[in-house]
Structures are given as C-alpha cells and as structure tokens.
C-alpha positions, -999 to +999 in steps of 0.1 A: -216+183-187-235+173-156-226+189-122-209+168-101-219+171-063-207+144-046-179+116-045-185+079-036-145+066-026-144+028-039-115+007-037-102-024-055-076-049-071-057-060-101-050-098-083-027-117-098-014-154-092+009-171-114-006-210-131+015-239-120+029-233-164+043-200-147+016-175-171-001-150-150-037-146-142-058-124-126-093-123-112-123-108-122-160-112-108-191-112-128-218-092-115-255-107-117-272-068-110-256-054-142-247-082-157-208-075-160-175-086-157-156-060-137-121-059-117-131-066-076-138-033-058-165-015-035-168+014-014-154+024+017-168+024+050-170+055+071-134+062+083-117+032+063-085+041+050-082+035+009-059+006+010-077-013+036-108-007+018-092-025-009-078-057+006-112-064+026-133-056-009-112-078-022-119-108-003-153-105+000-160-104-033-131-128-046-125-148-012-089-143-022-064-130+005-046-106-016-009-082-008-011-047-025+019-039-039+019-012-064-005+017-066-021+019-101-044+046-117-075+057-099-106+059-121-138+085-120-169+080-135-206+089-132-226+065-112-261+067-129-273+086-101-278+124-112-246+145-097-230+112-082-195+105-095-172+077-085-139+074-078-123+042-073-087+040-064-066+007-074-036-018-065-016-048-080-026-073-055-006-103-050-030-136-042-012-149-011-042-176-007-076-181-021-108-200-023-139-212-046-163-182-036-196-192-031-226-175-056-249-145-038-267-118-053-238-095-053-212-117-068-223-145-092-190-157-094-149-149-089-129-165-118-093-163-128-085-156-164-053-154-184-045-114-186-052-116-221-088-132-218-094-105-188-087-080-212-116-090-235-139-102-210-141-066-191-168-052-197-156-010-191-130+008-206-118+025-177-113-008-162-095-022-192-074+010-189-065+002-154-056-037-168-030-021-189-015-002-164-009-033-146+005-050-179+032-025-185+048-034-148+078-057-144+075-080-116+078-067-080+112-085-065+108-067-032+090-039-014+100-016+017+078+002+036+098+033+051+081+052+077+086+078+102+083+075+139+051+085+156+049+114+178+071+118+210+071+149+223+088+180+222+126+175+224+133+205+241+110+195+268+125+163+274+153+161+302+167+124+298+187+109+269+169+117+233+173+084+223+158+072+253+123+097+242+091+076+243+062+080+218+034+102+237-002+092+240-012+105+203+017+088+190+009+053+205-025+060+187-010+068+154+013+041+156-015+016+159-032+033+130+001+031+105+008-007+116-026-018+106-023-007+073+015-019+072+000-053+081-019-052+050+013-055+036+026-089+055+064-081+063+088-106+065+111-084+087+111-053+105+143-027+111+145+005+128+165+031+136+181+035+173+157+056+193+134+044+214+104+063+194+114+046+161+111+015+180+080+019+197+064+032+162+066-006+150+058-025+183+020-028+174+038-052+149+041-077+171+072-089+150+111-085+164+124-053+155+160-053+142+180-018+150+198-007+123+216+029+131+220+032+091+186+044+095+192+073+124+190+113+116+230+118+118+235+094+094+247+100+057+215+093+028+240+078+004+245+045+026+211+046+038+200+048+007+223+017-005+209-004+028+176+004+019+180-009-012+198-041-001+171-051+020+150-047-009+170-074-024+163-096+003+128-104-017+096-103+010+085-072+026+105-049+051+092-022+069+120+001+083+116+029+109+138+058+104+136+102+117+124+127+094+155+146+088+172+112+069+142+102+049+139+131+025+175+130+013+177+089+015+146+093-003+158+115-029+193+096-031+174+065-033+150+078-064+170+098-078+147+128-079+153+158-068+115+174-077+096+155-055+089+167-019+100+136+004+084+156+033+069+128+055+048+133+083+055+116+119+036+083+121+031+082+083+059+067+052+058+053+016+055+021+003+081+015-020+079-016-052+115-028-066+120-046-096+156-063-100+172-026-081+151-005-097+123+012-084+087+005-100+064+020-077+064+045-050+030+056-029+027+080+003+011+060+030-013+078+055-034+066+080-070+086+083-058+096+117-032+121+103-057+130+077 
C-alpha cells in the first residue's frame, strides 16, 4: 500500500430539486480534464470551514444556490499524485435557486438527472456510494440548528445580574464565525434563551430573535426537548440559542441516546434533520475559530 503523506480537504453536494411531476433530481457536472461525470465538489481554501467550502463549490461549479441539510459519508481516495490522498466530505443540498451554467475548462456542463440516471451516469464508485447514502434518507420536514452561546466571561467575576452578562471580545468574534456558517443554512426564525449572551450569540443574524426561557440552564430537558421538536414541526429552519448545562440532557432526551457525548463547546452546536418527528440526521457544527 502506498504511504499516505498528505491530505487535500475537498467538499461537495448531493443537490436535489424536485421536477414540476414531483420525481426528484439531482445534479451532476461533467468534467472536460478527465472526462467524467462526478457529484459537485472542490477543495477548500486556506481557513474555510467544510460546510462553507461546500455551498460555494457548489455554485461555482453548478451555479445552483444550494441549503445543506444532512451530513452524508465522507470519501478518501488517492489523488494520482504519489502520497496525496483525498478526502472529500459531503451534504444533501437542497436547490433553493439555480441557473444554466455557462461552459469553461473546468466545468463542461451542470445537468440535472433523475436519481436513477445519476446513478448510472457516475463515473466513481465512491461517488455512487455516497448517491446511495442519499437514496436511503426520507425527506427532511424541518431542521434546527441548536447552539451554545459564545463566550462571556467568567461568572464569578461578574458583579451585575447573570442574565444581564454580555459576550466578551472573543465571544463577539466567535459569534460572527458560528452565524456565518448558520447563514449557510437560511433560517426562517431565530429563538433563544433569556440571557443576554444567548442573545447576543445570534445578533450577527441580523434576524429578530424570539426569547424562549424553554431554552435556559434551569430548565427541565424533557420540555425542552418537546419545544425543540415542535419548532421542528414548524417546517423551515430554526436556529435556537440555549447554555451548556441544558443542551446535553435536551439533547440526549431529544435523541434518545444515552452513548453519545452532547458536550458542546461555547459558540459552537449541531445541526439537527427531522423527518415527520423523527430525527434523520444530526452533525456537530464548529467554526475554524474554535478549532
């Protein structure tokens, strides 16, 4: 086996849109250099996160303005060049709008296919495999992004009300990091528990913020849980702001899985996929600042 000695990061879509007979589609782009059909993807710049990587590789080389929903298998495979692997993460993609993509040397052309067609007209296993992966989903009815507040200081050193603590200068920072990927996302509506930090953590929104105190630390998981959920059944995208001592046991109350560490870091969460109630996909969400 060849020694591996260093890692390209790529990112890409499954992009689906639904035909005006209802049957699904999704997009692939045909490669003049290798003369291929592949699923849209390319690498990441220096210091892009993964998911935004994906969305902006996307549209450049689909011209389709595309919602990642849930995370799918990441593929790894030998480049061509001698120790250079690549590893290529992937998303289901929603098409929220698209356009005819003109021809260049990189991209010959974008072009939707049934899902059955796509599965044929791939030209790489691995990216058949990721294909299926996407075929064995049910639809996505709603997603919730559920995050933790950014950083505010220490509490003990804090002399006014805590609910009245602001986000410090690092957590402003990292609050503008975590919105620009929860952009990526296009929420419908935005909730967030009481304090002023939780608050603050979505402002780089720019979208009203609806306080929910479901969502604060004293608060029993059980009905968070259920409120969570609700707003999942609401359809769209919400993105709710909650304290790090609720979100492991909502989390776990919400999943119900009791092996999973629901740890979450300040200024970081999870995106979460529904299906009719049910829970379909579920994806720690980072930005490269806390990395």
């Amino acid at each position: 086996m060849a020694e591996v000695n260093s890692v390209v990061r790529a990112a890409g879509g499954v992009v689906w849109r639904h035909t005006s007979a209802g049957a699904p589609e999704i997009v692939l782009v045909h490669r003049p250099r290798y003369n291929d059909w592949s699923l849209p993807k390319g690498k990441l710049d220096p210091g892009e996160h993964e998911l935004t990587a994906a969305v902006r590789e996307v549209f450049e080389e689909t011209s389709v303005e595309a919602v990642p929903q849930v995370r799918l298998p990441s593929i790894r495979y030998l480049t061509g060049e001698p120790g250079v692997e690549k590893l290529v993460d992937f998303w289901s993609m929603r098409a929220a709008a698209w356009a005819p993509r003109p021809a260049d040397d990189e991209i010959e052309e974008a072009r939707w296919v049934s899902v059955a067609d796509a599965q044929s007209a791939l030209s790489y296993a691995h990216d058949r495999g990721v294909v299926r992966a996407f075929l064995g989903l049910p639809p996505v009815t709603g997603v919730v992004a559920l995050v933790r507040h950014a950083k505010a200081g220490r509490r003990q050193e804090w002399t006014g009300p805590d609910a009245e603590r602001p986000l410090e200068p690092v957590g402003e920072r990292d609050a503008r990091a975590l919105s620009g990927l929860l952009a990526l996302l296009r929420p419908d509506r935005v909730v967030s528990a009481t304090p002023l930090r939780c608050r603050q953590t979505l402002e780089p929104l720019g979208m009203p913020v609806e306080v929910d105190a479901t969502f604060d630390e004293l608060r029993e998981p059980e009905p968070a849980a259920a409120a969570l959920a609700e707003l999942a059944e609401r359809g769209g995208t919400t993105v709710v702001c909650s304290q790090g001592k609720l979100m492991p046991p909502l989390l776990t109350a919400l999943t119900k899985r009791s092996d999973v560490n629901f740890h979450t870091r300040k200024g970081a969460g999870w995106v979460l996929c529904f299906s009719a109630g049910r829970i379909v996909g579920r994806d720690r969400l980072t930005p490269v600042t806390l990395r």
